[in-house]
KOLVEX-136927 format. One line per field, with one value per residue (C-alpha): x, y, z; residue number from 0. Coordinates in nm, 3 decimals, padded with zeros to 5 digits. Layout:
% KOLVEX-136927
east	[X|...] $
north	[Y|...] $
up	[Z|...] $
resi	[NUM|...] $
This chain:
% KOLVEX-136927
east	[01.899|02.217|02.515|02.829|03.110|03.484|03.575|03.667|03.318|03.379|03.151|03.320|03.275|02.950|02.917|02.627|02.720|02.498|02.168|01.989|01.909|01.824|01.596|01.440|01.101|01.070|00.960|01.100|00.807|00.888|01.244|01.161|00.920|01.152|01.460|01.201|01.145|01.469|01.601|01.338|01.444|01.761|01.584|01.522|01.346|01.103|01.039|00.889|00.711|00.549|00.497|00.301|00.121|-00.048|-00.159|-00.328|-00.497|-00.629|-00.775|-00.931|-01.058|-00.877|-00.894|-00.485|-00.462|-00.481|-00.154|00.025|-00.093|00.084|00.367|00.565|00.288|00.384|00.760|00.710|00.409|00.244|-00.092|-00.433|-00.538|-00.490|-00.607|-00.307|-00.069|-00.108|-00.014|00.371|00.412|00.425|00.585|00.915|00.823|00.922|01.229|01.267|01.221|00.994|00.751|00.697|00.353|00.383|00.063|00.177|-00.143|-00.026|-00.171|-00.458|-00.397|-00.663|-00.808|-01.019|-00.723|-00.478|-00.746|-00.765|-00.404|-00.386|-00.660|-00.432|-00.136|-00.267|-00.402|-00.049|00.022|-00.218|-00.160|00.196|00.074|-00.070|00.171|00.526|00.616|00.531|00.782|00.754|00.488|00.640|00.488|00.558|00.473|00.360|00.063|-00.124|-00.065|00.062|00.369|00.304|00.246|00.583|00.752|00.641|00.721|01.097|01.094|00.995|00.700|00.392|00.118|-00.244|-00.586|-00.582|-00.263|-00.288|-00.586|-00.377|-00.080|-00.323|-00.456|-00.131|00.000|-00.285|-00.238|00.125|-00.018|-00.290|-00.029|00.250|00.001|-00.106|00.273|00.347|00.062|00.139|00.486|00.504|00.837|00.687|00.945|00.898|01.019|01.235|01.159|01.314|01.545|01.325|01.042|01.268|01.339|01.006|01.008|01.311|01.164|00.834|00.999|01.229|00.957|00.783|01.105|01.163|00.778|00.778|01.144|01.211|01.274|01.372|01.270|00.950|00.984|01.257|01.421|01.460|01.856|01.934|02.305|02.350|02.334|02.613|02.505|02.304|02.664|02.673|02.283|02.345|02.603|02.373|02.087|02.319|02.374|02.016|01.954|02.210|02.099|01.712|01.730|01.571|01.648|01.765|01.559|01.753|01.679|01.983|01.932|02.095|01.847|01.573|01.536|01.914|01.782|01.562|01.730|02.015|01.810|01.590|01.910|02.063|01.746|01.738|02.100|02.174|02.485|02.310|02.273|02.369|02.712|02.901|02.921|02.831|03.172|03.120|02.793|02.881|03.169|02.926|02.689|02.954|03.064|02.705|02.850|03.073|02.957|02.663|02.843|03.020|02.681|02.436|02.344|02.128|02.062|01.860|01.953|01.745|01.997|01.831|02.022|02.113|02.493|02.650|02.969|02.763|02.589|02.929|03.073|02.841|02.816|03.213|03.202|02.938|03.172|03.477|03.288|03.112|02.795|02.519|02.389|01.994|02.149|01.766|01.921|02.035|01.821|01.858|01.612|01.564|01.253|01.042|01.132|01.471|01.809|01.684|02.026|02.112|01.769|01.742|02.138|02.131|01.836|02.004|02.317|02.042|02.029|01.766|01.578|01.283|01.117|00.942|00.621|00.383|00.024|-00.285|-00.561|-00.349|-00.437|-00.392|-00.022|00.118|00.232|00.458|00.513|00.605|00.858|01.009|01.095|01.200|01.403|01.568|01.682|01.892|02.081|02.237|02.471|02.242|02.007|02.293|02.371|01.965|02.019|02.360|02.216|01.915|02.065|02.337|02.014|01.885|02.205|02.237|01.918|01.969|02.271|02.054|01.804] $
north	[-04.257|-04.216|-04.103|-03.976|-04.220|-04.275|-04.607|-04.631|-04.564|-04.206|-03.926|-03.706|-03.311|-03.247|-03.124|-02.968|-03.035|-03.323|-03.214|-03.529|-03.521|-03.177|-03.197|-03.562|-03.432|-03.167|-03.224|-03.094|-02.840|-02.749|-02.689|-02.446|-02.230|-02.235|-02.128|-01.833|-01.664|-01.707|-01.509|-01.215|-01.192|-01.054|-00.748|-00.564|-00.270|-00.550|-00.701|-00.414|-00.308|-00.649|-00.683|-00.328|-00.431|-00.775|-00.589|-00.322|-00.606|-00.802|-00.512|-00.423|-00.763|-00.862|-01.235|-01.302|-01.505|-01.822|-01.645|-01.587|-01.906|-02.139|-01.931|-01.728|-01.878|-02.194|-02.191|-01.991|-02.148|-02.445|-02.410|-02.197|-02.388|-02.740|-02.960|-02.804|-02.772|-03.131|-03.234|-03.059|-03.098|-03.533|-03.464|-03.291|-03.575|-03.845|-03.677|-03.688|-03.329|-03.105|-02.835|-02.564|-02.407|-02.027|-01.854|-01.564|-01.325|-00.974|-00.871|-00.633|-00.424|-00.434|-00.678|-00.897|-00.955|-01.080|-01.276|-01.449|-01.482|-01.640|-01.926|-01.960|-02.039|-02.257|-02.488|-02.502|-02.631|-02.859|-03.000|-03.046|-03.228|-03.476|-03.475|-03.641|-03.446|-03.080|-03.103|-02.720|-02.422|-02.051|-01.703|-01.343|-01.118|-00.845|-01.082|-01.080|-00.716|-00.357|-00.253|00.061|-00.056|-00.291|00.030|00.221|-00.009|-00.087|00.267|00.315|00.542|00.562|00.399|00.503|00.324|00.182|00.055|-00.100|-00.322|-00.415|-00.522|-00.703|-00.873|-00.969|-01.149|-01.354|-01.448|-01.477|-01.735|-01.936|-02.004|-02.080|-02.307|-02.515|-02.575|-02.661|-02.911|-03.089|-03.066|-02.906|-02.599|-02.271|-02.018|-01.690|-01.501|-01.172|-00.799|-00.487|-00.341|-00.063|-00.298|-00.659|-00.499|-00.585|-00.903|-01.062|-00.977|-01.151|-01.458|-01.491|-01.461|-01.777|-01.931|-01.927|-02.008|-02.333|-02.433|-02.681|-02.986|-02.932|-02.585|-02.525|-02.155|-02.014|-01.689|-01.565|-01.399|-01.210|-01.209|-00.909|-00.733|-00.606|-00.712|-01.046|-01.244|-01.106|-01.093|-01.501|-01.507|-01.394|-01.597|-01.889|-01.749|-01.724|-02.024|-02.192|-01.971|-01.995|-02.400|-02.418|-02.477|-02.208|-02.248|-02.042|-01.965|-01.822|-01.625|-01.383|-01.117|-00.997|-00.607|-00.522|-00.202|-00.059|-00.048|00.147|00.405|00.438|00.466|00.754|00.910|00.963|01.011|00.689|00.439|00.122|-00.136|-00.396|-00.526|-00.273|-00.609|-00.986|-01.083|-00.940|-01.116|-01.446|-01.471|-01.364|-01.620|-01.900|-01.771|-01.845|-02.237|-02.267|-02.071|-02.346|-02.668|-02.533|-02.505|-02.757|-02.898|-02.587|-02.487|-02.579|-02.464|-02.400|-02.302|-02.115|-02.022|-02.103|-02.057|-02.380|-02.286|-02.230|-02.576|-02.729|-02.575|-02.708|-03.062|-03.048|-02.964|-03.198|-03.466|-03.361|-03.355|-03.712|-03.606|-03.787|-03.666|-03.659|-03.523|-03.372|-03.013|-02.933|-02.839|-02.739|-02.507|-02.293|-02.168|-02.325|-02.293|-02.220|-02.404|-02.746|-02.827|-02.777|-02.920|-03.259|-03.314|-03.240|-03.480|-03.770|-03.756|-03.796|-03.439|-03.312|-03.020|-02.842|-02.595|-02.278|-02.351|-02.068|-02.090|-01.874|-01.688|-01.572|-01.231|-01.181|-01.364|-01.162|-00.890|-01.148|-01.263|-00.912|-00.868|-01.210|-01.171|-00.790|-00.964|-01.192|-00.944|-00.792|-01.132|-01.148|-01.443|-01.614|-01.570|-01.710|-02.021|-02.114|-02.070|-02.214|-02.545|-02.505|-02.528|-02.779|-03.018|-02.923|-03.019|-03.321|-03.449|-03.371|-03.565|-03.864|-03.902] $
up	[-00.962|-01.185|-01.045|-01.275|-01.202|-01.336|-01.358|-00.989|-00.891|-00.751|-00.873|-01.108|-01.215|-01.398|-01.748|-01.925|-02.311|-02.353|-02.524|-02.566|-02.224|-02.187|-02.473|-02.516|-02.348|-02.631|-03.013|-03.284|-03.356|-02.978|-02.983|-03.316|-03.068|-02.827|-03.074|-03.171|-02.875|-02.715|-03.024|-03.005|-02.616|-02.805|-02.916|-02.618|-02.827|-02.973|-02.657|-02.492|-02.802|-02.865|-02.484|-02.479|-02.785|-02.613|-02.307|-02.563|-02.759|-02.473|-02.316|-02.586|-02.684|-02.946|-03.046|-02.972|-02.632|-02.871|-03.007|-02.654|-02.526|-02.802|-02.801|-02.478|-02.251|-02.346|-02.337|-01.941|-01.794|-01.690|-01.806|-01.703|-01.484|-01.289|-01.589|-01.814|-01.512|-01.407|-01.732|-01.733|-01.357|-01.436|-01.744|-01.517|-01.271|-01.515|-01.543|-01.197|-01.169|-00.880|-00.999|-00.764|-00.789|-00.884|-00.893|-01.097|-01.114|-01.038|-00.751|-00.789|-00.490|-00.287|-00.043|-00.260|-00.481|-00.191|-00.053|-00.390|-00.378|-00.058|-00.131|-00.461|-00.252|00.003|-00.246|-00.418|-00.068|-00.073|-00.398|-00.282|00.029|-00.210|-00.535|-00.461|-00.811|-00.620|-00.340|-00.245|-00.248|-00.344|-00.283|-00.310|00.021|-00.245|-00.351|-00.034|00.053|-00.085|-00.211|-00.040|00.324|00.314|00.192|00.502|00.742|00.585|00.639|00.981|00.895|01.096|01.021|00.998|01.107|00.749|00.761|01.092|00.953|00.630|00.927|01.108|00.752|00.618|00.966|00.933|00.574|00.603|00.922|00.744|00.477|00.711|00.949|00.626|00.473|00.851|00.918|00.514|00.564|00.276|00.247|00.135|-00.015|00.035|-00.271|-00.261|-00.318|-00.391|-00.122|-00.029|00.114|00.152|00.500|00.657|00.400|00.613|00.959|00.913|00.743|00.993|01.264|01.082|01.014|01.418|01.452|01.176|01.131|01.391|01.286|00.935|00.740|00.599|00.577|00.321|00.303|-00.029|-00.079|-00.393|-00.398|-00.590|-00.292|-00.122|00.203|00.158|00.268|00.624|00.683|00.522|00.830|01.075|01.035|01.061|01.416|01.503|01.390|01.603|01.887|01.862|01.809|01.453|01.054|00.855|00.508|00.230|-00.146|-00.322|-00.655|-00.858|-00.827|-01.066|-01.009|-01.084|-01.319|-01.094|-00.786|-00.923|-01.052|-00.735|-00.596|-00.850|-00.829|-00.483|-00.391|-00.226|-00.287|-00.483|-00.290|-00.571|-00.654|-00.905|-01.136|-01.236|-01.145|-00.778|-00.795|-00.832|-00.620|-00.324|-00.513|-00.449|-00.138|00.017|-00.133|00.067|00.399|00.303|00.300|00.664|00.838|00.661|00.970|01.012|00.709|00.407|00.061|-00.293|-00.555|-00.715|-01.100|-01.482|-01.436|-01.509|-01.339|-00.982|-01.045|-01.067|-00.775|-00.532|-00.673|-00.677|-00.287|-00.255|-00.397|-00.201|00.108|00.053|00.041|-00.130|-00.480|-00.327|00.014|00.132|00.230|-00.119|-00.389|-00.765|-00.898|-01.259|-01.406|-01.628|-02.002|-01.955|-01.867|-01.933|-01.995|-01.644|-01.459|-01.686|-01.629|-01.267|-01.218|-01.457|-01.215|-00.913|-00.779|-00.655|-00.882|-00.927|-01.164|-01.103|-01.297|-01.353|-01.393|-01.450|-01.695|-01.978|-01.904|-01.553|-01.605|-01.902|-01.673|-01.528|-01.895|-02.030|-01.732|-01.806|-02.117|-02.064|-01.823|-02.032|-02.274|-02.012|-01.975|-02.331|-02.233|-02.080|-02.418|-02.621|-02.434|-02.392|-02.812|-02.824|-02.657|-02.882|-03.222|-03.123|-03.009|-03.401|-03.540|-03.318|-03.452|-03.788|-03.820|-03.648|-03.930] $
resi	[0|1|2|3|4|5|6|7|8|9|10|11|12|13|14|15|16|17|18|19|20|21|22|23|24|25|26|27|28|29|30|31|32|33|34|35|36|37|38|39|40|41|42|43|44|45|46|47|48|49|50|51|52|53|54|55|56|57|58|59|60|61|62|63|64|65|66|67|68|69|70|71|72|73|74|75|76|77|78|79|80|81|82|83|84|85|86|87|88|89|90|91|92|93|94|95|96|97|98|99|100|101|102|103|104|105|106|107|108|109|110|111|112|113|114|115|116|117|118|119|120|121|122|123|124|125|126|127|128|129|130|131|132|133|134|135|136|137|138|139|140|141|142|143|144|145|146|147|148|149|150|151|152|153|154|155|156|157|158|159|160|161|162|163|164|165|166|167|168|169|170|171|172|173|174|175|176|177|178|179|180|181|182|183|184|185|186|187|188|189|190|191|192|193|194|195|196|197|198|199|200|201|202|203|204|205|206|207|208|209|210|211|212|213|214|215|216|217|218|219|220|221|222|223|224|225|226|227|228|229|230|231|232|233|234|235|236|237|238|239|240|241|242|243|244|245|246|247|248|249|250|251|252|253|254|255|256|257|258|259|260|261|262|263|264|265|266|267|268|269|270|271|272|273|274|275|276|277|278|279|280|281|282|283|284|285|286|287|288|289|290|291|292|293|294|295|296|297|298|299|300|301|302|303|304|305|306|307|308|309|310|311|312|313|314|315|316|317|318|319|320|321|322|323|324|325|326|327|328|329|330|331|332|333|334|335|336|337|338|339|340|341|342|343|344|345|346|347|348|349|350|351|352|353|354|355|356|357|358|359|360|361|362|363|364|365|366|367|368|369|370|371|372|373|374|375|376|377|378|379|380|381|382|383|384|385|386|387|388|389|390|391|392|393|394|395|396|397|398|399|400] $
């Protein structure tokens, strides 16, 4: 693996400015998509509309998945299926870059549809068992059961007959899945919610955590550090973990459900539970760093962001503190289609990084599409950079011919 060195062999700070790295897997014909749709995800009001519009045409059979499929499906997913998936997954491995299986079919909210789910994720795990180029398995709690049962029991509510069973249903998936990435060795992260049902979230995963995590972590937490209070629940798992005897397994991200939680939390007459600003974000982003690099004995870490300045911060403390470049507790992560600046550099200086790779039908993924992209257009800097990068890549190749 490379490693950035000055001329006395030490590692130096990392910088994101080259684009011929970042870009050398992509054609010219692909950076021009690419260009496209990250400047429509500037037009929040065109967005929605054209994201409204798809769902309306495919239920109604109109012939424009071909459309979707060479265009936002592309740039955000892996493929349909394994055949297509297969394909980017040893295209990132070349690179030297993970994928991590996401199943992204919305869940259809009953019990046929979380079953599916479930067999979808534990053969993500098993692929990874097999596949040095899927080092991980990811899944979301709200895929195997309903919103409105983890609600109630963050809550406190009673529960009914019905919701008993559900309990009863969900343990057991949440088991099988756990038993399988526990038997292959394979780390399954457990993505995050929204406040009002990440309570009950956080007590089951730290139940398999304590169940699966001891001798190196196979079940990750999920921390979305726009929360006011993800720092000190950060601290206290730390504690358990040193108490209980086992590996702390921790995704960090910024946090994807900024917009609604405020409102819930207007709405209802609550104080929001999310920072009042990006700048209070990320310092309780970086402050997980360092708390990190004090405790990585017991604890494993997926970075899990596109800010450049984050990325540098822990490979700085990384070099300060002599650890290696591939050190197997740290871990790089972005989604697919975005930041490729940041995952190909990390992964040329010998880092270790992974992308979020969707896959599934066109249809059953463009809810996770649509939210995506209605996503992005709430992250106008980010927008700019992934089109900053873009066009300096054009340019750069222009002036090569």
């Amino acid at each position: 693996m490379v490693k950035l060195m000055d001329n006395s062999g030490s590692r130096v700070s990392i910088h994101f400015e080259d684009t011929s790295i970042a870009f050398k897997h992509k054609s010219d014909r692909d950076l021009l998509l690419s260009y496209l749709i990250f400047l429509l995800t500037k037009h929040p009001f065109l967005v929605k509309f054209l994201s409204r519009a798809a769902k309306l045409s495919l239920t109604m059979g109109f012939p424009v998945k071909p459309l979707i499929k060479a265009t936002v499906f592309r740039q955000f997913c892996g493929g349909e299926n394994r055949r297509e998936y297969q394909k980017v997954v040893d295209q990132l491995g070349k690179a030297g870059i993970g994928a991590i299986l996401d199943y992204s079919v919305e869940g259809g909210g009953d019990e046929t549809g979380f079953e599916e789910t479930k067999n979808a994720i534990l053969q993500t795990i098993q692929q990874a068992g097999l596949d040095e180029n899927i080092p991980c398995a990811c899944m979301k709690m709200t895929g195997i059961v309903a919103e409105s049962l983890l609600e109630k029991m963050t809550a406190g509510e009673a529960m009914s007959k019905k919701d008993e069973s559900a309990w009863k249903r969900l343990k057991q998936h949440l088991a099988d899945i756990c038993n399988l990435a526990g038997e292959s060795a394979t780390p399954i992260y457990i993505d995050a919610e929204e406040s009002w049902i990440q309570g009950v979230v956080d007590d089951l995963t730290e139940e398999m955590m304590l169940n699966f995590n001891q001798k190196r972590a196979i079940v990750f937490t999920t921390l979305q550090m726009y929360r006011t209070d993800r720092v000190d629940y950060f601290k206290r798992l730390i504690q358990n973990a040193r108490q209980e005897n086992f590996m702390l397994g921790v995704k960090i991200v910024r946090g994807a459900y900024m917009e609604q939680e405020r409102e819930r939390a207007r709405q209802r007459g609550y104080p929001s539970p999310i920072h009042p600003d990006k700048p209070a974000t990320d310092r309780a982003f970086d402050e997980i760093l360092y708390l990190f690099m004090d405790h990585m004995d017991v604890v494993e870490i997926c970075v899990g962001t596109h800010n450049e300045n984050s990325c540098r911060l822990l490979t700085d403390l990384m070099t300060e503190r002599g650890i290696p470049s591939d050190h197997p507790h740290i871990c790089f992560s972005q989604l697919y289609g975005m930041s490729d600046h940041i995952s190909y550099k990390l992964a040329d200086a010998g880092y270790n990084v992974t992308k979020y790779l969707p896959f599934g039908p066109v249809a059953s993924t463009l809810p996770y599409l649509a939210r995506r992209a209605e996503e992005n257009t709430a992250i106008a800097g980010q927008m700019s950079k992934e089109l900053e990068i873009i066009v300096r890549e054009r340019q750069r190749r222009r002036a090569a011919v």
